[in-house]
C-alpha positions as a printed NumPy array, in Angstrom:
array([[-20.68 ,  13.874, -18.17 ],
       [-17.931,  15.169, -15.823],
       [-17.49 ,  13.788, -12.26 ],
       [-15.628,  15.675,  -9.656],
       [-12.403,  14.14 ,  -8.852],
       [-12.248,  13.338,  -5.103],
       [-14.723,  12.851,  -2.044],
       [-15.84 ,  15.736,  -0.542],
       [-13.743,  17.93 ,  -2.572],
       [-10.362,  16.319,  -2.317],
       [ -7.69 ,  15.544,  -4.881],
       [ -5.993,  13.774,  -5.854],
       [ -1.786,  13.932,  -7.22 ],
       [ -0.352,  10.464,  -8.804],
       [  2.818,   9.881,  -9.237],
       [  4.975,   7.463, -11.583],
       [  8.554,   6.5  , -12.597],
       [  9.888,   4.804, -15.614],
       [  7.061,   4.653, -18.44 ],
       [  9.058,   1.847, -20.708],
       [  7.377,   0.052, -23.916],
       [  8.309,  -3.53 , -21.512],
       [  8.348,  -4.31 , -18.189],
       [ 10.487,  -6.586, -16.883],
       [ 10.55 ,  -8.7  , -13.798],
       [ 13.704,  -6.758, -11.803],
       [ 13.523,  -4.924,  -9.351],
       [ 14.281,  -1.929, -10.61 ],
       [ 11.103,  -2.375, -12.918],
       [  9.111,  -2.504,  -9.556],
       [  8.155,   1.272,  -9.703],
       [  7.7  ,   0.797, -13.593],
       [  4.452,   1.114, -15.922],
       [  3.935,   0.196, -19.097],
       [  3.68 ,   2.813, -21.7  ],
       [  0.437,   1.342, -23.029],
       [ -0.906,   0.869, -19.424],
       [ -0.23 ,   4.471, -19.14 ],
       [ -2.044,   5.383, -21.715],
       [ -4.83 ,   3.564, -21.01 ],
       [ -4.96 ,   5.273, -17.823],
       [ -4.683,   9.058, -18.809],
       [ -7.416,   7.705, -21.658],
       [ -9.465,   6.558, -18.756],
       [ -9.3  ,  10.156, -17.059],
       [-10.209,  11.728, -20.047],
       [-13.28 ,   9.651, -21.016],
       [-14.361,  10.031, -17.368],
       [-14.353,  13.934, -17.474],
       [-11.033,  14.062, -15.785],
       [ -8.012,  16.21 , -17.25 ],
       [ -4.738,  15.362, -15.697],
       [ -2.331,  18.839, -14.725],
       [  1.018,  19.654, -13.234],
       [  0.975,  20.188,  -9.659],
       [  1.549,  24.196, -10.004],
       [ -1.308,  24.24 , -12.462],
       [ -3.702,  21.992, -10.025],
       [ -3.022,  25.044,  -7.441],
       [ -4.174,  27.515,  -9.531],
       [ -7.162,  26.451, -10.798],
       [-10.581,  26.309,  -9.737],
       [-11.653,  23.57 , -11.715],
       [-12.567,  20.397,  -9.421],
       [-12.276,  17.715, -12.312],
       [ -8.449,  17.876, -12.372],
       [ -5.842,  15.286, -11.517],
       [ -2.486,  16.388, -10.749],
       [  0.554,  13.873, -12.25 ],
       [  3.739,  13.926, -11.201],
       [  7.23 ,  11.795, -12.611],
       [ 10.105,  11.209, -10.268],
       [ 13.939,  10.935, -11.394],
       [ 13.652,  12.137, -15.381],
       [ 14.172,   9.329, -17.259],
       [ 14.191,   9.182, -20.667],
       [ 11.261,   7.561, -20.749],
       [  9.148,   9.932, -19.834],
       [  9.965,  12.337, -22.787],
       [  9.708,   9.294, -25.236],
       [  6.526,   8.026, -24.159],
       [  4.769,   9.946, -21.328],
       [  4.952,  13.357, -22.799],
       [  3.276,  12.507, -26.248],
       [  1.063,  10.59 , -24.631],
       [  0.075,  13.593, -22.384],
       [  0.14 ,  16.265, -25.049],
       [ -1.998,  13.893, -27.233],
       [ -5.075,  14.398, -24.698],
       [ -4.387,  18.135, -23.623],
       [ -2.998,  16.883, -20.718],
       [  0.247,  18.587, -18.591],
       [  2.13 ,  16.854, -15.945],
       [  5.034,  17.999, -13.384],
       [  8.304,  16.026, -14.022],
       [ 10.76 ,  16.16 , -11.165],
       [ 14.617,  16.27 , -12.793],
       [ 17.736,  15.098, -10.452],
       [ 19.515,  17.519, -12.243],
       [ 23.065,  15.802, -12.414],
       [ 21.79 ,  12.512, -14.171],
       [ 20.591,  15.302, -16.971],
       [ 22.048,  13.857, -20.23 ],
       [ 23.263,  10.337, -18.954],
       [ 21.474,   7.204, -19.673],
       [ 18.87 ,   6.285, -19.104],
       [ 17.618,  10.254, -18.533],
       [ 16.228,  12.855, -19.806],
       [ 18.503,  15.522, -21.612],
       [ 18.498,  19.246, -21.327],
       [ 17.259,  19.887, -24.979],
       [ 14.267,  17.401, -24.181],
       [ 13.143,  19.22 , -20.856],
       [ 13.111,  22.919, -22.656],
       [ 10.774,  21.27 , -25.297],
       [  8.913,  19.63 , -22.6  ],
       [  8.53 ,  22.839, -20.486],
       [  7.966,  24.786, -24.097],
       [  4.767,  22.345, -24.353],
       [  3.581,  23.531, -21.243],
       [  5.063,  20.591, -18.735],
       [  6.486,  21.498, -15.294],
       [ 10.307,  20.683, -14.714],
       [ 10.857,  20.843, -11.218],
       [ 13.67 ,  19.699,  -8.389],
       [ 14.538,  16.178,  -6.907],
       [ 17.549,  17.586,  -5.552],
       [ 20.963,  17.327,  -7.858],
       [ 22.131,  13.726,  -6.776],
       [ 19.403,  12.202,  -5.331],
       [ 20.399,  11.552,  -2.108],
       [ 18.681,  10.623,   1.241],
       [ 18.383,  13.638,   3.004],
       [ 18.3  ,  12.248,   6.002],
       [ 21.618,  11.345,   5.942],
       [ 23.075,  14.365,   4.918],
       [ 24.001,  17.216,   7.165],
       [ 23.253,  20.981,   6.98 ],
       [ 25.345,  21.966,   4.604],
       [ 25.271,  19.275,   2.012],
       [ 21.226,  19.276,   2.133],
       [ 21.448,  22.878,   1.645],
       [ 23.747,  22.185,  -1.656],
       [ 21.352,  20.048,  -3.19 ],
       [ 18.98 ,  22.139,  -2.604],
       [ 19.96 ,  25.572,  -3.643],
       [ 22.487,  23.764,  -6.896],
       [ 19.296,  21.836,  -7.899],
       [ 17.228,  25.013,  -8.594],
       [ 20.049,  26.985,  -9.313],
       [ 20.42 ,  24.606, -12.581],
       [ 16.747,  24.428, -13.69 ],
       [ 16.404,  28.03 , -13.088],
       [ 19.192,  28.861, -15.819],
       [ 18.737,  26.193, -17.972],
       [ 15.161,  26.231, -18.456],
       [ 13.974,  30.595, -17.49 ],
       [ 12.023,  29.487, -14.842],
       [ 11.577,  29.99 , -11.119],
       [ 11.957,  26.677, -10.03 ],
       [  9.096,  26.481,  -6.834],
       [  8.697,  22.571,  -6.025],
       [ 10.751,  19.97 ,  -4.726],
       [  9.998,  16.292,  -4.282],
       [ 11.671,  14.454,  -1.734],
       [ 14.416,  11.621,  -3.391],
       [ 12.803,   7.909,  -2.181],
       [ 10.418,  10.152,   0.321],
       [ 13.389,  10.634,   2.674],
       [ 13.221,  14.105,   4.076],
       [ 15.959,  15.931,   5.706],
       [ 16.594,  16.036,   9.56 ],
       [ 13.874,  17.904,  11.41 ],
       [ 16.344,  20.294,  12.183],
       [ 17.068,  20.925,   8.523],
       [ 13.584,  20.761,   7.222],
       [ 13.573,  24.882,   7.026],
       [ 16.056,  24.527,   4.166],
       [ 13.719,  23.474,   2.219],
       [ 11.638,  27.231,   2.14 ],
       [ 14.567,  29.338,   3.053],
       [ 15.92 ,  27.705,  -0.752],
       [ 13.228,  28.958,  -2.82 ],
       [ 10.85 ,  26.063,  -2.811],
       [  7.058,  26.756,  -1.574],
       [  5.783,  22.794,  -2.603],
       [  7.015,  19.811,  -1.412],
       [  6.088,  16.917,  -2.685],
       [  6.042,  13.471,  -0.639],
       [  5.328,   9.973,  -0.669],
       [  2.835,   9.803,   1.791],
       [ -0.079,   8.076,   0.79 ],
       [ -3.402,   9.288,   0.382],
       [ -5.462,  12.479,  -0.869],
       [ -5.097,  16.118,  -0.397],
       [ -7.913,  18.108,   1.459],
       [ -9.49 ,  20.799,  -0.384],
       [ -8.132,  23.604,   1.73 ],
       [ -4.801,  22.727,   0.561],
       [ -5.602,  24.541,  -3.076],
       [ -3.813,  28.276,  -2.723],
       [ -1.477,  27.573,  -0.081],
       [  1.454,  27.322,  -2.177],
       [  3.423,  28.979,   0.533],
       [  3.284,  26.245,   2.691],
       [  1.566,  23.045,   0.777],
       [  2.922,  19.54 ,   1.355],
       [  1.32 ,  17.441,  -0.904],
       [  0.536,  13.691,  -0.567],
       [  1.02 ,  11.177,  -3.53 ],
       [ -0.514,   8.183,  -4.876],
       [  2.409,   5.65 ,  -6.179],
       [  0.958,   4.409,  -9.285],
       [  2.662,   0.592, -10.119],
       [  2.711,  -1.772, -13.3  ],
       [  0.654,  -4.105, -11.046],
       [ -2.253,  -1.147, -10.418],
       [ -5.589,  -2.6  , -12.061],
       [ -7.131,   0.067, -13.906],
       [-10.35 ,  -0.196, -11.269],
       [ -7.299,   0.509,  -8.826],
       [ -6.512,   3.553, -10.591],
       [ -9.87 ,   4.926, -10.782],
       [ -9.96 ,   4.337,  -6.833],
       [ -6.44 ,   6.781,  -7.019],
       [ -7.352,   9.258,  -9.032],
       [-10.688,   9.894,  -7.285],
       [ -8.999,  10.191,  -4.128],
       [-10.72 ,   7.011,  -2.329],
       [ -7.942,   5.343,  -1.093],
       [ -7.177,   7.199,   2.456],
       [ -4.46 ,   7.405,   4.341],
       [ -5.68 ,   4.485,   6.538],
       [ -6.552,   1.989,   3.562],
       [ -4.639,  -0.848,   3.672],
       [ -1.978,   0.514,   0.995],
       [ -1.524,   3.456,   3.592],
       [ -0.935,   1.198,   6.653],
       [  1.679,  -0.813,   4.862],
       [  3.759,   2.369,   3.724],
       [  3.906,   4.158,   7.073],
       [  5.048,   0.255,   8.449],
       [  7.377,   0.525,   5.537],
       [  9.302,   4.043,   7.398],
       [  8.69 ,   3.215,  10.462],
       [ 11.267,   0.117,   9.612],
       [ 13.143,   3.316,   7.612],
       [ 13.457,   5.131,  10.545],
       [ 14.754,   1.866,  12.878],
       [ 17.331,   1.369,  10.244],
       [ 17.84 ,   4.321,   8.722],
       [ 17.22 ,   5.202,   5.241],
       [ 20.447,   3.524,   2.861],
       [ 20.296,   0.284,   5.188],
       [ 16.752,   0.353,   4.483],
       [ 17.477,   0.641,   0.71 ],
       [ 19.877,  -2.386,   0.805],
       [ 17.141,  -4.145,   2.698],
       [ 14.26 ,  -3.664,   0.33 ],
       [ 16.14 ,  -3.974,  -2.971],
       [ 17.233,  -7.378,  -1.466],
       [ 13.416,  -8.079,  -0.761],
       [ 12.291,  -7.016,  -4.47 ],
       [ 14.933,  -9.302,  -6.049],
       [ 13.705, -12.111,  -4.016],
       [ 10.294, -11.375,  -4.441],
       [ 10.041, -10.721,  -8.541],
       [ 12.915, -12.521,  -9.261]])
């Protein structure tokens, strides 16, 4: 029996990183989830009445019992165990490409993301070098925004329409209408929490909140996720708006120095 994903009509979007057979105790692993963790999750959806979809799709459908999933940075993981996992249940997913780590380890190559998008996955933007926007000034955050698309567009057919923000960092305020004015109408965040109803069809305009999904997210934690019933003021919320607020103090690469020194202390 289906169930409709969210309270009170909202949805939810999830999004991952590096889907590897092992995780390790790095940091770098921290964002990690194991590739039979992930399938136990997507298999979860499924057997609930749940069908996961690209962002773009989510927007234009109607159906309620639809989970949007989203991968950030294209690693090469994702084409080697994601996307048969995905394609194995009918589900799609939006996979967001820093465009010049295309064919370098550990990513995804350009043969791999035509036979993805050929499948019927979305290859979308996280910019060309994945930089922190916020520390980059007009012109440079206009570069890589514009060579970003520029590349997918050619190199996959496609009007390239969403962009998700490299470590959540957006540009300066005064910047932010680069982001439009380059050809993207969905931006994709890592603020925490779901997306209101209202939000479906506004493509032109739609800023879409996402749910981090971890190694160390219990599969009743997931459910909570994909349902939506984790708000923006649950405890998970609270931490990651502390978490900018210290971004902001510091700004965003000594804050990267900062927390990568915090992970490696903290796993080991």
């Amino acid at each position: 029996m289906a169930i409709v994903a969210g309270l009170e009509g909202n949805w939810s979007c999830l999004m991952y990183h590096e889907v590897p057979l092992t995780v390790g105790r790095g940091s770098e692993s921290y964002f990690a989830v194991q590739a039979d963790r992930f399938a136990d999750q997507m298999t979860k959806l499924r057997d609930l009445g749940l069908r996961g979809v690209s962002l773009e799709t989510l927007f234009e459908t109607q159906d309620s019992n639809v989970v949007a999933l989203t991968f950030d940075d294209g690693h090469a993981t994702h084409y080697t165990s994601a996307f048969p996992i995905l394609t194995g249940l009918g589900f799609t997913a939006t996979f967001f490409i820093t465009t010049s780590w295309v064919g370098s380890h550990p990513y995804l190559s350009w043969s791999q993301l035509k036979e993805m998008a050929a499948a019927g996955m979305s290859i979308q933007s996280h910019t060309v070098s994945h930089p922190f926007l916020s520390a980059l000034d007009e012109a440079a955050v206009g570069r890589e925004l514009r060579e970003s698309k520029r590349q997918l567009d050619e190199r996959l057919g496609q009007d390239t329409i969403t962009l998700s923000l490299p470590g959540g960092d957006a540009p300066q305020r005064k910047y932010a209408n680069l982001i439009a004015t380059s050809g993207y109408r969905v931006l994709a965040t890592s603020a925490w929490g779901p997306n209101a109803a209202s939000l479906r069809g506004s493509r032109a305009s739609a800023v879409v909140r996402r749910y981090t999904v971890r190694e160390d997210t219990s599969i009743e934690r997931f459910m909570d996720l994909a349902l939506g019933r984790s708000p923006s003021w649950s405890r998970e919320g609270i931490r990651l708006r502390a978490l900018h607020g210290i971004r902001t103090v510091l700004g965003a690469g000594r804050y990267a120095r900062w927390r990568s020194a915090f992970l490696k202390t903290v796993r080991g």
